[in-house]
MIZASE-731745 format. One line per 4 residues: number of its first residue (from 1); their letters; for each residue z, y, x of C-alpha. Coordinates in nm, 4 decimals. Layout:
N
NUM = A = Z Y X | ...
//
This chain:
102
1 = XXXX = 3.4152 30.8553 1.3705 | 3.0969 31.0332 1.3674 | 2.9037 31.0621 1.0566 | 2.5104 30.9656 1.0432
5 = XXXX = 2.2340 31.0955 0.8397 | 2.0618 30.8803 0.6093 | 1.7935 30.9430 0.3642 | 1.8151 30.7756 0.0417
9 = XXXX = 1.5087 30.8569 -0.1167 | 1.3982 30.6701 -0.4484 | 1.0562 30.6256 -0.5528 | 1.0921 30.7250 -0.9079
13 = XXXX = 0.7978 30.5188 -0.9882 | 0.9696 30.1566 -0.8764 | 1.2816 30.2865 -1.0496 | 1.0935 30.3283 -1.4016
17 = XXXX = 0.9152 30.0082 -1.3389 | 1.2566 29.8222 -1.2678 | 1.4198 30.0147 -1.6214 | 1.0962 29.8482 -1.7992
21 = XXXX = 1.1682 29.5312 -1.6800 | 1.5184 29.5033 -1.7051 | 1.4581 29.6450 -2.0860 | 1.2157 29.3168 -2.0998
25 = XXXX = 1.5275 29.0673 -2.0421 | 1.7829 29.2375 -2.2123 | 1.9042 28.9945 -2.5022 | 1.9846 28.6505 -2.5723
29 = XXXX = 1.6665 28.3988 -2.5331 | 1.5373 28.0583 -2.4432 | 1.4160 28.0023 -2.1244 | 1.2456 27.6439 -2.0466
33 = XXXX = 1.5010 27.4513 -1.8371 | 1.2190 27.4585 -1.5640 | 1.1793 27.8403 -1.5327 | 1.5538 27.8389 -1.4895
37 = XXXX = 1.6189 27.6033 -1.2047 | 1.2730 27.6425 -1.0304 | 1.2356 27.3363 -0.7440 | 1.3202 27.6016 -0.5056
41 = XXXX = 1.6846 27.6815 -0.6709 | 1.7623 27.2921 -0.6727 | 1.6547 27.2543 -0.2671 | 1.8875 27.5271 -0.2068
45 = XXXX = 2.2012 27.4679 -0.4221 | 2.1455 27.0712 -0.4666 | 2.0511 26.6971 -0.3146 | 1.7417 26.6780 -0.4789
49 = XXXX = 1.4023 26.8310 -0.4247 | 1.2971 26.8804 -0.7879 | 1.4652 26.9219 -1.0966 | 1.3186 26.6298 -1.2247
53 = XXXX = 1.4308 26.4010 -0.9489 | 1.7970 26.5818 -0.9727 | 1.8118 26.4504 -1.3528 | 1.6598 26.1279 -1.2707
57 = XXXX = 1.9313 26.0472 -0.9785 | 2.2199 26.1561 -1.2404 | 2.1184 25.8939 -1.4959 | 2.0388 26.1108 -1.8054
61 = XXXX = 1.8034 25.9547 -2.0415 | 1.7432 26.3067 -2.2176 | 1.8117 26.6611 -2.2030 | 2.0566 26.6618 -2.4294
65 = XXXX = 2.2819 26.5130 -2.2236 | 2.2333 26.7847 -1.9904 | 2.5905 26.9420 -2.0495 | 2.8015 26.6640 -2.1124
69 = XXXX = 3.1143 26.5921 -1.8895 | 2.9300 26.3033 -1.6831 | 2.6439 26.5322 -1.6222 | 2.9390 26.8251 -1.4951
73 = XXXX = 3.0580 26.5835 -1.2295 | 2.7058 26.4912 -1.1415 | 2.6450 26.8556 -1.0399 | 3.0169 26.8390 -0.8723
77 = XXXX = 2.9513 26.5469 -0.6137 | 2.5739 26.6682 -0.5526 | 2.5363 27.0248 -0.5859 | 2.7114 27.3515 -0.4332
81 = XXXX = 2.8711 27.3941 -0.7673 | 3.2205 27.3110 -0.9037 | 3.0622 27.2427 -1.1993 | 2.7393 27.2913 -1.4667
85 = XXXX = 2.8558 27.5666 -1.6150 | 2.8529 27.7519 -1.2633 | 2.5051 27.6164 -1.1620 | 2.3843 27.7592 -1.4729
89 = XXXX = 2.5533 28.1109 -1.4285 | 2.3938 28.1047 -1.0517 | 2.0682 28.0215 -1.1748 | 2.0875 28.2569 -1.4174
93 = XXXX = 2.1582 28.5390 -1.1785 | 1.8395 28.4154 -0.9849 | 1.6779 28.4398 -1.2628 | 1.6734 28.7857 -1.3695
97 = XXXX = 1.6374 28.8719 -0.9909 | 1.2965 28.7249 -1.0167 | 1.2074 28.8641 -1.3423 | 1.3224 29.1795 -1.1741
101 = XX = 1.1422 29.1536 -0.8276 | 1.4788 29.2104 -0.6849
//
């Protein structure tokens, strides 16, 4: 098999702005529910078009509720998930790609 020449060249520049940024979300924090599971997440991993409209169709009268059992097989029967607790380590994922401009 022949072998091909490739330049990998980094621009050290976007590499010291990515280090800066991924020194920015290192740590445990609170991020608004919202911010999280942006209406773009839910039309491509659920049923619903908004968050809001995803927790209105699964009958939660407040967030708290949010990771109960019920609300678990809510995101089973109308998600991609298995599961909350694998929506929210998806959207977390997504989440520091877009803090990272990844």
């Amino acid at each position: 098999m022949d072998n091909f020449k490739v330049d990998i060249s980094f621009d050290d520049s976007k590499l010291k702005e990515l280090q800066r940024k991924s020194k920015e979300l290192n740590g445990e924090r609170k991020i608004p529910l919202t911010e999280l599971l942006p209406d773009s997440f839910i039309r491509q991993y659920t049923n619903s078009q908004t968050l809001q409209a995803m927790i209105d169709a699964s009958g939660m009268k407040n967030l708290e509720e949010i990771s109960n059992e019920e609300f678990s097989q809510f995101v089973s029967t109308h998600t991609r998930f298995g599961n909350w607790e694998e929506m929210l380590k998806m959207a977390t994922t997504e989440y520091v790609k877009r803090k990272l401009g990844l």
